[in-house]
N, C-alpha and C positions, 0 to 999 in steps of 0.2 A: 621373545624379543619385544622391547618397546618401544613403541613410534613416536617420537616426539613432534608437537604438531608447533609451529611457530605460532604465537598466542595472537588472537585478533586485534589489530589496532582499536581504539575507543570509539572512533567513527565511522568504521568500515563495519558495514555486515557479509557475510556469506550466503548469497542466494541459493546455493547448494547445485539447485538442479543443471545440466547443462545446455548449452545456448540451443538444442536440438531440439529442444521440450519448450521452450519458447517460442520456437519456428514452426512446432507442429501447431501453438497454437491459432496461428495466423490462416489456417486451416480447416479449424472446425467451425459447421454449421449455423452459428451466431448469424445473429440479427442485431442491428442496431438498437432498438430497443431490453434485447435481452443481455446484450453485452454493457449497454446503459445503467439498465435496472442491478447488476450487481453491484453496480458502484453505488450504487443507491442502495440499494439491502445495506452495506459495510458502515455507510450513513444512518440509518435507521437503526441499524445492530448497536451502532456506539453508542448513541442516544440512549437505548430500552437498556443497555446493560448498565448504565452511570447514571441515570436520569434522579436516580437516588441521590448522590450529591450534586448535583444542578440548582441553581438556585428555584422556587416553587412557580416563579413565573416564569422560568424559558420556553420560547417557542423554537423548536428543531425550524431552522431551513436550510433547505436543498435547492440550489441552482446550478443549472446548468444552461454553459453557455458557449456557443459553437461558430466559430471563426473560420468562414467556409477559405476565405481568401489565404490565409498563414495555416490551411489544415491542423486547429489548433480544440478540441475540446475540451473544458472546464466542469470540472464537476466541484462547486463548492459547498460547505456544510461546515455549520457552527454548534457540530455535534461537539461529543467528549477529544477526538484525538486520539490518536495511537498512542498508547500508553508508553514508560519506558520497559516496562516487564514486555509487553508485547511486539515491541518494535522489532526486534533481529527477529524473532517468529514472522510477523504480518508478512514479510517477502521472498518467505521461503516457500514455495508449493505443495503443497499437500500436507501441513503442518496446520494442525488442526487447532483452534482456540481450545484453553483447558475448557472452557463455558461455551460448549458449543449446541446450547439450546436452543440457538438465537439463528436469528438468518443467516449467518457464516457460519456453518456445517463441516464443510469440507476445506477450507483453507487453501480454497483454488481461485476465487471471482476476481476479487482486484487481478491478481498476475494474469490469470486468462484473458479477461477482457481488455487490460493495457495493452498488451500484449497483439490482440487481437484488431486493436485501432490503431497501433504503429508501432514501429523500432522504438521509437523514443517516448516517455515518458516522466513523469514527474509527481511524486508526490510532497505535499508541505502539510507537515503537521506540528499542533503545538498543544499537546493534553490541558485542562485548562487549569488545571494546580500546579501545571509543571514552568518552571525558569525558562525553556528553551524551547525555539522553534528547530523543528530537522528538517532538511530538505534532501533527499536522494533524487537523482537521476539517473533514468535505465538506457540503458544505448545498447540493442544491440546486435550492433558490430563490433562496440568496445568488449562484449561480455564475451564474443564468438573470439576474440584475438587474447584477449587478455585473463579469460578465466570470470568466475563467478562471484570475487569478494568488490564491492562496488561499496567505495566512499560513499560521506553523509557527510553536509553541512550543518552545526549544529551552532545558534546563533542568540546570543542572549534576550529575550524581549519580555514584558510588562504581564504576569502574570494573571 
């Protein structure tokens, strides 16, 4: 028998795992610091794996910046960006980079650590050869009600 799967929209991906596994993350033993520092490894990793085509003067930065009042963390970096080959992978859990020599190993830090700092979430990225900025939002309560395939805005800007 064959299952026909109704085909993904162009700007939806499929998180896969369920909101359960999200929830347990809010859970585990993290530190502020260690749940920081992945987001920061994922920033270093894009760097050291593209830094090849970078222009020869780029200097990587990393900021972060922490909005005690709107409970709001930043973590910005003027790395490479989520590629388009990699972006439905980056937010599926435990979907490992083909190139996983690098500090993202296991294809768990970003979702654990968002995760981990709250329901909601945000990531904005724009690879720097690529046409387009995307922007995903994680919610979730909308993930727990509505299932795992979570829209992306995808927005033309200045390459």
């Amino acid at each position: 028998m064959t299952i026909l799967s109704k085909p993904m929209q162009k700007n939806e991906i499929d998180i896969e795992a369920g909101a359960g596994v999200f929830r347990y993350f809010k859970t585990l033993p993290l530190s502020f610091e260690s749940a920081i520092g992945e987001l920061v490894d994922n920033s270093i990793a894009s760097w050291i794996k593209n830094k090849k085509i970078l222009p020869e003067n780029f200097q990587l930065e990393i900021d972060i910046s922490i909005d005690r009042g709107n409970n709001i963390i930043t973590v910005f970096d003027n790395a490479f960006g989520i590629s388009e080959e990699d972006y439905h992978r980056a937010f599926v859990v435990g979907k490992v980079p083909e190139d996983a020599t690098s500090l993202n190993e296991f294809g768990a830090g970003m979702k654990v650590s968002a995760f981990w700092f709250g329901d909601k979430w945000t990531v904005r990225t724009k690879p720097i050869n690529d046409k387009y900025q995307k922007t995903v939002k994680f919610d979730l309560d909308k993930i727990e009600k509505h299932g795992t395939k979570v829209e992306f805005q995808k927005v033309k800007k200045p390459t």
